[in-house]
The first five atom37 places (N, CA, C, CB, O) and aatype in JSON, in Angstrom:
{
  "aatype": [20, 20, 20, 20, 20, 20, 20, 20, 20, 20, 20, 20, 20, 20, 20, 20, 20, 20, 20, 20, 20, 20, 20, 20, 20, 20, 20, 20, 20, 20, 20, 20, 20, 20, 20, 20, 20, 20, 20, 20, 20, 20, 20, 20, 20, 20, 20, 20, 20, 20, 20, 20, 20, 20, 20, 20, 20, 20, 20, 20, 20, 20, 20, 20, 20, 20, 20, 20],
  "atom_mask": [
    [1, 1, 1, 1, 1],
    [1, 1, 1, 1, 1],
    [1, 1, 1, 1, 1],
    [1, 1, 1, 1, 1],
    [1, 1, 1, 1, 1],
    [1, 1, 1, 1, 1],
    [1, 1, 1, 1, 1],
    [1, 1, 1, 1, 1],
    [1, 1, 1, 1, 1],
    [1, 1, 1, 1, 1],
    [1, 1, 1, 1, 1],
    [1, 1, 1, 1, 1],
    [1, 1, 1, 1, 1],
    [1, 1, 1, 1, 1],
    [1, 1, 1, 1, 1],
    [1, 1, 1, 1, 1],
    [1, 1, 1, 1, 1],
    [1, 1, 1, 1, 1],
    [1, 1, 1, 1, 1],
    [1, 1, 1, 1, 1],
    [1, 1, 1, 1, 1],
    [1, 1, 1, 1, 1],
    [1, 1, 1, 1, 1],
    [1, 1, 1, 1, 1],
    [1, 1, 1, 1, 1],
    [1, 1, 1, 1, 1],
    [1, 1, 1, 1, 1],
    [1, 1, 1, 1, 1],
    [1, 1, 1, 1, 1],
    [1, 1, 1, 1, 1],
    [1, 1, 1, 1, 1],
    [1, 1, 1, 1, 1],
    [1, 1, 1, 1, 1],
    [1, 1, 1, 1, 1],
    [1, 1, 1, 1, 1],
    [1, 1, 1, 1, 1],
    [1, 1, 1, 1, 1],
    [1, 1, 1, 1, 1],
    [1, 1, 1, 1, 1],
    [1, 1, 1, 1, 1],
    [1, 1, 1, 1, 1],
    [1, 1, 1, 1, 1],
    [1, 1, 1, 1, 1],
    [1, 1, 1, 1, 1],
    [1, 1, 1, 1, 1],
    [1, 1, 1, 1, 1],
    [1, 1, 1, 1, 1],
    [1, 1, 1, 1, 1],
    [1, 1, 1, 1, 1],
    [1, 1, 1, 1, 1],
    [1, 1, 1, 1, 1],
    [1, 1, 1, 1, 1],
    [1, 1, 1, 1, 1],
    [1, 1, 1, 1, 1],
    [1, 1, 1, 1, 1],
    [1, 1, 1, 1, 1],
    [1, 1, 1, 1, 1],
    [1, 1, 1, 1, 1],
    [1, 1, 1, 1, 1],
    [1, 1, 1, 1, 1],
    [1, 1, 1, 1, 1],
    [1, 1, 1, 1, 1],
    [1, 1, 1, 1, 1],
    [1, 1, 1, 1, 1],
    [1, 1, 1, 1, 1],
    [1, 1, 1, 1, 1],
    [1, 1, 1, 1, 1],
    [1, 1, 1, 1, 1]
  ],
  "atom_positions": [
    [[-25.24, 4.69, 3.32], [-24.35, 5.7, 2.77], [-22.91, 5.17, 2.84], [-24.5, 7.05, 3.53], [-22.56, 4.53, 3.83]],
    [[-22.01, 5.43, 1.77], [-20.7, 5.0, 1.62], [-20.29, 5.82, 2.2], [-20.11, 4.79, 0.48], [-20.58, 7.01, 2.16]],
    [[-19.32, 5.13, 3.01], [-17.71, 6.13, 3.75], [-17.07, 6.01, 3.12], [-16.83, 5.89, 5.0], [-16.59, 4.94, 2.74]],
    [[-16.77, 7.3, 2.69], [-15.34, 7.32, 1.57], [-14.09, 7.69, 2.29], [-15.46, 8.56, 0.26], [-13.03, 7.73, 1.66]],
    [[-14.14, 7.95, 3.59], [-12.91, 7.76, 4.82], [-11.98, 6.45, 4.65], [-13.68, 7.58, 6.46], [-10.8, 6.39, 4.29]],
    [[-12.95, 5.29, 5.06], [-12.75, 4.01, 5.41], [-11.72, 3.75, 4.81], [-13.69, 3.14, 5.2], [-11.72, 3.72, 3.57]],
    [[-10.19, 3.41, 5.81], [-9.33, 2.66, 5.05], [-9.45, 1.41, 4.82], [-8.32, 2.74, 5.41], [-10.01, 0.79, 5.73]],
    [[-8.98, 0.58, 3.54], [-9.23, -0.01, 2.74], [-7.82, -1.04, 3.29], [-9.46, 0.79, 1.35], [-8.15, -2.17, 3.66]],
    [[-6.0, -0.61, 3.37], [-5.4, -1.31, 3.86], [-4.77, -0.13, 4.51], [-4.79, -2.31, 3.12], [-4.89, 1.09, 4.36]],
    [[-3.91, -1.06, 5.43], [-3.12, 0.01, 6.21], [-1.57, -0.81, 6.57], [-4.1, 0.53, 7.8], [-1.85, -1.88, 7.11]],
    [[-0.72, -0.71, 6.5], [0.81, -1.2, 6.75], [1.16, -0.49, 8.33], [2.05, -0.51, 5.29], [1.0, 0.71, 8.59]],
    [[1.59, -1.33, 9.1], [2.07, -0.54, 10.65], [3.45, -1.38, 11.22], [0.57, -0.72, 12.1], [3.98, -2.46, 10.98]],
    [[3.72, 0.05, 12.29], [4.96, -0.47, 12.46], [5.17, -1.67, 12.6], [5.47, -0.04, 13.29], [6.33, -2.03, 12.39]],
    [[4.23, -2.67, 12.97], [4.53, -4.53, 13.7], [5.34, -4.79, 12.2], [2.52, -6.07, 14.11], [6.51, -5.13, 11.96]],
    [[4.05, -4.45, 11.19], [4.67, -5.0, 9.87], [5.65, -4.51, 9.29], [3.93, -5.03, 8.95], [6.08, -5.12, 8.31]],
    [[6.43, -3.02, 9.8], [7.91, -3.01, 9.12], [8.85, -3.56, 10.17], [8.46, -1.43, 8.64], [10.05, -3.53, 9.9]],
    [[8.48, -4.05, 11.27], [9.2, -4.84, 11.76], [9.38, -6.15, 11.71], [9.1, -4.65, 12.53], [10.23, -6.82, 12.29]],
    [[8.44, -6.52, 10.9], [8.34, -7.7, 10.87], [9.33, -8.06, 9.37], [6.73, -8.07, 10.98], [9.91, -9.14, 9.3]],
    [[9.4, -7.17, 8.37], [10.3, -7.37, 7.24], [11.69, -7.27, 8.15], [10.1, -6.14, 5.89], [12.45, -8.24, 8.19]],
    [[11.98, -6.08, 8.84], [13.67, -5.81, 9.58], [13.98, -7.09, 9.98], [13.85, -4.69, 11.1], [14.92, -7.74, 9.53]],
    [[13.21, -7.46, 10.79], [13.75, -9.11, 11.55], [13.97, -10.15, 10.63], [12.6, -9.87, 12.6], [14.81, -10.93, 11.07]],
    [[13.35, -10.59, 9.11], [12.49, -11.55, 8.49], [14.34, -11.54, 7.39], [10.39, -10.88, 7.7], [15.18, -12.4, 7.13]],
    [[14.17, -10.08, 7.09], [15.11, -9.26, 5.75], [16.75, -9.17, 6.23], [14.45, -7.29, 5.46], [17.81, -9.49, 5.69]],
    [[16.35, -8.5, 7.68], [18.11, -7.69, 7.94], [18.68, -8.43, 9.37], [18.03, -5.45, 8.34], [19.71, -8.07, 9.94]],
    [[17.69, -9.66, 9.89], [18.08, -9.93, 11.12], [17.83, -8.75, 12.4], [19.47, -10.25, 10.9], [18.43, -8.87, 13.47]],
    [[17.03, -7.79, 12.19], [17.1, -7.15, 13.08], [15.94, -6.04, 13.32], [18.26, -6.76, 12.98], [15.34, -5.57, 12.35]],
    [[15.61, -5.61, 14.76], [14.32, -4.6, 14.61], [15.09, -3.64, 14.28], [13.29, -4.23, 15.88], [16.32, -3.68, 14.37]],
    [[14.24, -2.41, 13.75], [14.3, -1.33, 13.62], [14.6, 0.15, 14.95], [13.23, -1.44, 12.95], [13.67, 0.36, 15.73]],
    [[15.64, 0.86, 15.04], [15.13, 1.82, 16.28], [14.49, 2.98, 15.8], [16.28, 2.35, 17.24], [14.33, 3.29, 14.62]],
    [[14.15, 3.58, 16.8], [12.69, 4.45, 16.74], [13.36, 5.43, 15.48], [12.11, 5.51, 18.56], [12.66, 5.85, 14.56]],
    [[14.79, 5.69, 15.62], [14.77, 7.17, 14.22], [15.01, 6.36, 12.95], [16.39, 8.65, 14.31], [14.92, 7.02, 11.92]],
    [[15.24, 5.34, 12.85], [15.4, 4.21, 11.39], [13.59, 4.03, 11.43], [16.65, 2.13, 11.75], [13.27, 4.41, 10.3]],
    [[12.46, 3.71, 12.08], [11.25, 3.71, 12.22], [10.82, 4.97, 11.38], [10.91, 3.66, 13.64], [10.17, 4.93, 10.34]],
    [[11.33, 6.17, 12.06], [10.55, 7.09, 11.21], [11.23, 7.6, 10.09], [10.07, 8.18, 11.92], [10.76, 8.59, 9.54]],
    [[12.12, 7.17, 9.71], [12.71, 7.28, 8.42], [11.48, 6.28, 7.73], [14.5, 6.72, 8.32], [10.59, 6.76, 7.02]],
    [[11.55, 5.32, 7.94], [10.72, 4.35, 6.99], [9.19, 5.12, 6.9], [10.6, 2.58, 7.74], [8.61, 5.23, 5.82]],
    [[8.65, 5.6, 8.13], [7.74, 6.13, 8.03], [7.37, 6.93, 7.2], [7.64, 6.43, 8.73], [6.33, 6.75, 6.57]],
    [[8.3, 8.2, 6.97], [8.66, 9.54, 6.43], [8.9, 9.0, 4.95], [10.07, 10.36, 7.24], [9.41, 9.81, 4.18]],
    [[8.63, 7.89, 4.51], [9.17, 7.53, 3.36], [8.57, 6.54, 2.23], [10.23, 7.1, 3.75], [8.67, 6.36, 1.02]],
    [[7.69, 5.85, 3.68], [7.36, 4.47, 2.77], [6.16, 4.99, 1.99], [6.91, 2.92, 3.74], [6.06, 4.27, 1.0]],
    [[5.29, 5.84, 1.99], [4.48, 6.09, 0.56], [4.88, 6.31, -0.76], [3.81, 7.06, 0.63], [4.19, 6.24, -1.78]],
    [[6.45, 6.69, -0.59], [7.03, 7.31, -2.07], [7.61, 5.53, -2.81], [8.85, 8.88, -1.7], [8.21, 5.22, -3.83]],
    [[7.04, 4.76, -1.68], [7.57, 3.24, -2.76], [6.24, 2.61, -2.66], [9.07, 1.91, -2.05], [6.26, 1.43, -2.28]],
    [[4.97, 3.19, -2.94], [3.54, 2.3, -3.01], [2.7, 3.06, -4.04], [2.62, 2.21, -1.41], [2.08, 4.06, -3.69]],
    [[2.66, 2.65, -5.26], [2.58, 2.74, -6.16], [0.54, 2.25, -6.09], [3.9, 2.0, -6.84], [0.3, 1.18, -6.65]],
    [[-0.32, 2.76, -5.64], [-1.58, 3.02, -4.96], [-2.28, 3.06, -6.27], [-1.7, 4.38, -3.96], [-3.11, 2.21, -6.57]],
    [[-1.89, 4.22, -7.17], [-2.73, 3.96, -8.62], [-3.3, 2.87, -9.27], [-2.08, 4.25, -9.55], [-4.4, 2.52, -9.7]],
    [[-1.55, 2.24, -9.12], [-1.84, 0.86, -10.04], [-1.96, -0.03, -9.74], [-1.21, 0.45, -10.77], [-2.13, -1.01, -10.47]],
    [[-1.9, 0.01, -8.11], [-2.44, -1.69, -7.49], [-4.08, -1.01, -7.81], [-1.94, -2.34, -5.14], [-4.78, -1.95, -8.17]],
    [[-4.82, 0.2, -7.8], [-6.22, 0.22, -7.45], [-6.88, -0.55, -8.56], [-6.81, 1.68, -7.27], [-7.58, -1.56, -8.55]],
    [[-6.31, 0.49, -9.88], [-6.53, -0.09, -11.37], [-6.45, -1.47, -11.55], [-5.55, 0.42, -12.33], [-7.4, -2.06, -12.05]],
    [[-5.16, -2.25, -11.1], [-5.08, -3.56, -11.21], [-6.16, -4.88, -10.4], [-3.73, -3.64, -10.83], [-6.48, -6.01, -10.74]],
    [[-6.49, -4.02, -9.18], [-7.54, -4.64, -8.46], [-8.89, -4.78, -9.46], [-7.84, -3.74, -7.09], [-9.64, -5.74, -9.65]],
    [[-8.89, -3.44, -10.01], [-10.47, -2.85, -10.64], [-10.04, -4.05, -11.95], [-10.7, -0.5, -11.23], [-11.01, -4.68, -12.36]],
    [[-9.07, -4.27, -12.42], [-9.24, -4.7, -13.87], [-9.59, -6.54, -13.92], [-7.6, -4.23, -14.76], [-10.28, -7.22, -14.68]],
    [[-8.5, -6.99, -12.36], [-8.79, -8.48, -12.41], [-9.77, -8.78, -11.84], [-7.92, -9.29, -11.94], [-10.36, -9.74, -12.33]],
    [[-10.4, -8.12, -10.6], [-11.64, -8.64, -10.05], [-13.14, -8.35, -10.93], [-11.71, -7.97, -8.62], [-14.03, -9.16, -11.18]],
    [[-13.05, -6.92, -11.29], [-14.46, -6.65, -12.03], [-14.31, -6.69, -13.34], [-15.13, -5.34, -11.75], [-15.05, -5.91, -13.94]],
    [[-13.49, -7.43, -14.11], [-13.47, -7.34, -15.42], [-13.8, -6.09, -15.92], [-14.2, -8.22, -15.92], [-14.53, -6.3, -16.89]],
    [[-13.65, -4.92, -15.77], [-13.85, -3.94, -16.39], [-13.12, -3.24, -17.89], [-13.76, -3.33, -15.44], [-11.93, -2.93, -17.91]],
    [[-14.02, -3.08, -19.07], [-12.24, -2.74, -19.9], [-12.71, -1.23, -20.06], [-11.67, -3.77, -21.95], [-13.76, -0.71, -19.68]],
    [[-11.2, -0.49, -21.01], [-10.91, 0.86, -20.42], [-12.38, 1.33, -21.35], [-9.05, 1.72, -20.81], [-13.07, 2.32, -21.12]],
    [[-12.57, 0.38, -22.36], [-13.86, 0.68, -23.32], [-14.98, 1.37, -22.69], [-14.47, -0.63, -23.87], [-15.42, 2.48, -23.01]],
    [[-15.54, 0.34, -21.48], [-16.46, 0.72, -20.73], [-15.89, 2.2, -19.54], [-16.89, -0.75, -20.02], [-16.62, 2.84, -18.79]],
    [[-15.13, 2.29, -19.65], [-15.11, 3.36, -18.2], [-14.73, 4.59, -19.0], [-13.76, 2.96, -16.71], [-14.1, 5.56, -18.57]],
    [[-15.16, 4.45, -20.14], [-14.66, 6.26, -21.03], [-13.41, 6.21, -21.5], [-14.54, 7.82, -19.96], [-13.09, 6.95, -22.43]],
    [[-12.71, 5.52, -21.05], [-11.26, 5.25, -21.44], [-10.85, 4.59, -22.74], [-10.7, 4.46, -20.46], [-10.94, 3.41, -23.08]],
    [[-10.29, 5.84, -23.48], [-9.86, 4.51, -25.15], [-8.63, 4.13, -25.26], [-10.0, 5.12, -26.9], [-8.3, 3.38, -26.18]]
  ]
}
């Protein structure tokens, strides 16, 4: 049986710290943390990486999925 729970990717704090240090020279403190937190879904655009996954890996065209 498929888990349709199962996350697939996940981004965590190591990794927005790891851009602060990489990007701005610097970590993040805990209320700049949850700003990014409180925020970073409204810049991940989830639709169209899924679609884009679905279109280069399984060759699928919109023909076949009902889509004209």
């Amino acid at each position: 049986m498929t888990d349709y729970q199962r996350v697939i990717y996940s981004i965590n704090l190591e990794d927005i710290q790891t851009v602060a240090l990489e990007e701005y020279g610097r970590a993040l403190t805990n209320d700049e943390l949850h700003v990014i937190e409180d925020n970073l879904g409204d810049y991940i655009k989830w639709y169209d990486l899924i679609d884009a996954a679905i279109s280069a890996h399984l060759k699928l065209s919109r023909k076949e999925s009902g889509i004209v």
